[in-house]
C-alpha positions in Angstrom: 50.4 14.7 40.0 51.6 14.7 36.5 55.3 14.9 36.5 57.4 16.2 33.2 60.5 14.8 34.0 63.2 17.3 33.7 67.0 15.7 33.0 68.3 19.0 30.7 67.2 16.9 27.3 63.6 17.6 26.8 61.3 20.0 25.0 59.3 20.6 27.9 57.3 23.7 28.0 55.3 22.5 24.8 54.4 19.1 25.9 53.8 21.0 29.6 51.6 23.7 27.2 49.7 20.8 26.0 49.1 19.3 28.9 47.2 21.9 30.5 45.5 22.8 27.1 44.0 19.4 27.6 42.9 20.5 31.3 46.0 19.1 33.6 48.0 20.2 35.9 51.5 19.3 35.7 54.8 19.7 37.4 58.6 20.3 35.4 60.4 18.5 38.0 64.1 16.7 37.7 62.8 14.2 40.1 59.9 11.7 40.2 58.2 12.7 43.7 54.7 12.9 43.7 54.3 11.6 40.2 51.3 9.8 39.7 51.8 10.2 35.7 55.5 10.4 34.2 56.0 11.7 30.8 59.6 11.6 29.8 60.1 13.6 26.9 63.6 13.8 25.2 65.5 15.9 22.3 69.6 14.6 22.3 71.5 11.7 22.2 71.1 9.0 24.1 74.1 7.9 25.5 74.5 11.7 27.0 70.5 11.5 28.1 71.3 8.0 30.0 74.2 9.7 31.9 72.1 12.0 33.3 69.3 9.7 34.5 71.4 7.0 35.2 71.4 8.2 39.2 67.7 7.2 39.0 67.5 4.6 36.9 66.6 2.0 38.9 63.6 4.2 40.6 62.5 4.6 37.0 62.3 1.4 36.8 60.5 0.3 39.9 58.3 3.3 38.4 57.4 1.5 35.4 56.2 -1.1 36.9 53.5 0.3 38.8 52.0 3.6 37.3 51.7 5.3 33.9 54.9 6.3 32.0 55.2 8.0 28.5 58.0 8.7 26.7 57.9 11.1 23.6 61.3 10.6 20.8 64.3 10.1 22.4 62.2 9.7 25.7 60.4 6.2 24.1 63.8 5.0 22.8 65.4 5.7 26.7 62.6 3.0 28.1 64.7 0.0 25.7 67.7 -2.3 26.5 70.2 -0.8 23.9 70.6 2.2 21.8 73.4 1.9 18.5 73.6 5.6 18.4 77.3 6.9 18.4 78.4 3.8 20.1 76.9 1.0 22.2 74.9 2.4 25.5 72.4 1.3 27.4 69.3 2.3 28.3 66.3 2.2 31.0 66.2 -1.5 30.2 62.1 -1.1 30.5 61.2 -2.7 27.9 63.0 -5.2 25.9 64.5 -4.4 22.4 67.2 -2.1 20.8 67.5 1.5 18.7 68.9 1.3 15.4 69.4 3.9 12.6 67.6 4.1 10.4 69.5 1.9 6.8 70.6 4.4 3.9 68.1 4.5 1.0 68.2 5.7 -2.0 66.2 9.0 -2.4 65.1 8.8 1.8 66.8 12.2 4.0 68.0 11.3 7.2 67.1 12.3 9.5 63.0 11.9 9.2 61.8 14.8 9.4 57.9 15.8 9.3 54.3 14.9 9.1 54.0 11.3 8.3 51.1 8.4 8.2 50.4 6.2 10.9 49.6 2.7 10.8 47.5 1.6 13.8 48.1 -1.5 15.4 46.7 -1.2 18.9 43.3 0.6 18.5 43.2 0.9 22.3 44.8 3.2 24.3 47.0 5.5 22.8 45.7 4.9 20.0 42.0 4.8 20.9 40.6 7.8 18.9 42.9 7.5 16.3 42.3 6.8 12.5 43.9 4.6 10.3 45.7 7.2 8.0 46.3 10.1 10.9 49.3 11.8 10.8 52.0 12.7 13.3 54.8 14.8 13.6 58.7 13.1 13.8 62.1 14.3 14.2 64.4 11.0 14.3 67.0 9.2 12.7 67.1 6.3 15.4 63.9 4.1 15.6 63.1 1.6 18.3 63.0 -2.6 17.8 61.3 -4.1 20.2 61.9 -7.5 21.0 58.1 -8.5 21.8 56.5 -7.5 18.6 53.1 -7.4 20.6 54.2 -3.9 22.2 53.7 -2.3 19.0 50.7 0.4 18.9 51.7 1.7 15.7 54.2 2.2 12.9 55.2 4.6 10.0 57.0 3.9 6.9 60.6 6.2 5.8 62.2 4.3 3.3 61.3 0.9 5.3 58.6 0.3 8.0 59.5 0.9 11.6 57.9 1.6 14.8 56.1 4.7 15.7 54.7 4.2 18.8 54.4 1.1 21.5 52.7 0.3 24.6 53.1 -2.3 27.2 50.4 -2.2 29.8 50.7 1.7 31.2 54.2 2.0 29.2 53.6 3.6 26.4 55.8 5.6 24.3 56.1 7.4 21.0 58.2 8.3 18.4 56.9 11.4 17.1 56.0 14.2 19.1 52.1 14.5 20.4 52.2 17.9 21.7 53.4 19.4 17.7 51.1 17.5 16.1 48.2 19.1 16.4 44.8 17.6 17.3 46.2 14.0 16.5 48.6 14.2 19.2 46.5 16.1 21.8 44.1 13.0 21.5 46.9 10.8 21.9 47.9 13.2 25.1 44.5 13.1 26.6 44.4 9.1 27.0 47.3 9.1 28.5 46.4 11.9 30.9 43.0 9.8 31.7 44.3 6.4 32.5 
């Protein structure tokens, strides 16, 4: 079963619309039971989003390590070690790296907000219809560093280059949101939904 994980901090009925626009059955659940595939998705901050999954933290965790896990914005910067937003916090600890703000720049809004280009790194999975050049919907002003540089599916540029989207093994995760941008992101969806 497809679980949308629900921890009060998500936009889930439009990634659960997309979902079963691309054929799948999914469940808006606040707990992991029965998930086969786990898509966390996130709007917030992150120090209030890891209080409220901290109680199963180390289940996501032990999760992770076995079957498919997505998480979309604030739900991809959750799966890292360390978050810098509005203090020092700690995260799912999934994989390894921090979240930063993005550095003032002349002339660049923050937050990032819109359609922007993405730079494909990992032409499999996620990424494995995509098209150099494709654009994706973001609304961020936190981006993720990894620590292992080879996690890195793809990345956008906003005032500096940063990561757009990782995967490590069946962890993947994404910056932008799939389910708002459009066809793009529904391809993006539907390998995730058929590993």
């Amino acid at each position: 079963m497809i679980v949308i994980l629900d921890y009060g901090m998500g936009n889930l009925p439009n990634v659960a619309r997309a979902v079963r626009h691309l054929g799948h059955d999914c469940s808006i659940q606040p707990t992991l039971n029965g998930a086969t595939k786990l898509i966390l998705p996130g709007v917030g901050a992150f120090g209030a989003a890891m209080t409220r999954l901290e109680s199963i933290k180390s289940e996501l965790k032990a999760y992770a390590r076995q079957a498919p896990l997505l998480g979309i914005c604030l739900g991809q910067q959750l799966l890292f070690e360390r978050s810098e937003e509005h203090g020092d916090h700690a995260g799912l600890e999934i994989l390894g790296g921090d979240v930063r703000y993005f550095e003032r720049v002349p002339g660049i809004k923050v937050p990032h907000m819109g359609w922007n280009e993405l730079k494909v790194v990992q032409c499999g999975g996620l990424h494995r219809e995509a098209q150099q050049g494709d654009q994706a919907y973001f609304v961020h002003s936190l981006h993720v560093v990894p620590s292992d540089p080879t996690c890195i599916a793809s990345t956008a540029w906003h005032g500096s280059e940063f990561v757009a989207s990782v995967q490590n093994g069946h962890v993947w995760g994404t910056q932008f949101h799939p389910e708002k941008s459009g066809a793009v992101g529904l391809k993006m969806l539907k390998a995730f939904l058929e590993l």
